[in-house]
N, C-alpha and C positions, 0 to 999 in steps of 0.2 A: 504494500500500500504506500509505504512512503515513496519510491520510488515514480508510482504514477502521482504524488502529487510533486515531486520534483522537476516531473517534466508538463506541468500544470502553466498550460502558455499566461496566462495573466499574471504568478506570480514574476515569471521570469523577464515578460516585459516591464511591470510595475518595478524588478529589483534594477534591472537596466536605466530606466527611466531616471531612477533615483540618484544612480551615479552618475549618469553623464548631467543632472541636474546640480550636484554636487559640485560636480567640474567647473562645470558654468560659473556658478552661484563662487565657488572662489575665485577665478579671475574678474568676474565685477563687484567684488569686496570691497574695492578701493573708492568706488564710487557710490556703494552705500544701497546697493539696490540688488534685489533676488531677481535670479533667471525668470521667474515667475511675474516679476512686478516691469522688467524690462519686455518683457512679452507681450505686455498687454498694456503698453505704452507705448509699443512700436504699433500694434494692431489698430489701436487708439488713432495714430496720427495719419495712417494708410487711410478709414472707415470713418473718422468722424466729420461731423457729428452723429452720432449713433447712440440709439435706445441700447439699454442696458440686455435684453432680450436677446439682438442682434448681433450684439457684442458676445452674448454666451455662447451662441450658434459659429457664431465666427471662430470662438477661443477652443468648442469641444469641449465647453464646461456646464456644469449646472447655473443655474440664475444664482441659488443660493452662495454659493462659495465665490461667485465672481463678487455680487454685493459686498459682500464681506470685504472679497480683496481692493474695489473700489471706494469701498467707504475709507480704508486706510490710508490709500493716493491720494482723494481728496482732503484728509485732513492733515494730510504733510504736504499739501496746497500745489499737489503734480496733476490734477484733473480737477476740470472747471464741470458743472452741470446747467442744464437750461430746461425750461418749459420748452416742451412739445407742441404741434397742433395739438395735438390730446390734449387733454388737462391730466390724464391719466398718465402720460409719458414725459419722460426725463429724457434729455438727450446730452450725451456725456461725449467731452474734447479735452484734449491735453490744455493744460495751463502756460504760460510763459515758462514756467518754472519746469512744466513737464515737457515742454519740449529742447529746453534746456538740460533736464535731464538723461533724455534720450542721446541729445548732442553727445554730450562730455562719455556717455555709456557706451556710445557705439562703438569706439576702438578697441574698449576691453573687449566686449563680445564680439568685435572680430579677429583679434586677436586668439580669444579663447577657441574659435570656430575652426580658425587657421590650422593652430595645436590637437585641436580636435579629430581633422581632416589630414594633417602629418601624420597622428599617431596610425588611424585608422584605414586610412587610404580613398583617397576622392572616388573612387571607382566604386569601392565596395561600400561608401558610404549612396553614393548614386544606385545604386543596384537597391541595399538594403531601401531607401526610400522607397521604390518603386513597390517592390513587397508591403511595404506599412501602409503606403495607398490601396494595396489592393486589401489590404486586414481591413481597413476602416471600412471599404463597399463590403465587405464582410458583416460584418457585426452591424452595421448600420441600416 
């Protein structure tokens, strides 16, 4: 039994996931921001302004756990919010400060990308992508 949960595709993507998140998340230490909060600052300035919904869809996240992570940009004053047409919707845009922080962030992360792409090799990291596209029309 432990064996078949070893070879248990979710934990082993999710343990992957973590380390190369890890990775990240240390080469942009310097500049105070997680792989995680760079992610969806960059996504931010690609997409907005953009409902909070859209931004989930966009990120492959729940509403719940993006809120969260947006409420926390916003009150380290990295994302600006606005009324909607809707009165029910929010429409959420980097701040001066957030795209100020994207600025200063981008060279770590692509630095770390760089190092990422050495270790691992542009080819095989191109291949594996193509595979993780096809898992997501998978599961999805």
């Amino acid at each position: 039994m432990a064996e078949e949960f070893g070879a248990c595709a979710c934990m082993n993507l999710r343990m992957t996931t973590r380390l190369i998140a890890q990775f990240f998340d240390q080469r942009l230490q310097p500049i105070g921001l997680k792989n995680t909060q760079f992610t969806l600052l960059v996504v931010l300035r690609q997409h907005a302004p953009v409902s909070i919904t859209k931004l989930a869809e966009l990120l492959g996240m729940d509403r719940t756990t993006l809120t969260r992570n947006v409420r926390l940009l916003k009150n380290d004053g990295l994302i600006d919010e606005q009324p909607g047409n809707d009165a029910r919707v929010r429409l959420l845009s980097l701040s001066q400060n957030g795209e100020t922080a994207v600025t200063e962030a981008t060279p770590y992360w692509r630095e770390a990308q760089t190092e990422f792409l050495k270790r691992f090799g542009e080819g095989r990291w191109q291949a594996l992508k193509l595979e993780l596209t096809d898992i997501n029309y998978v599961v999805s």
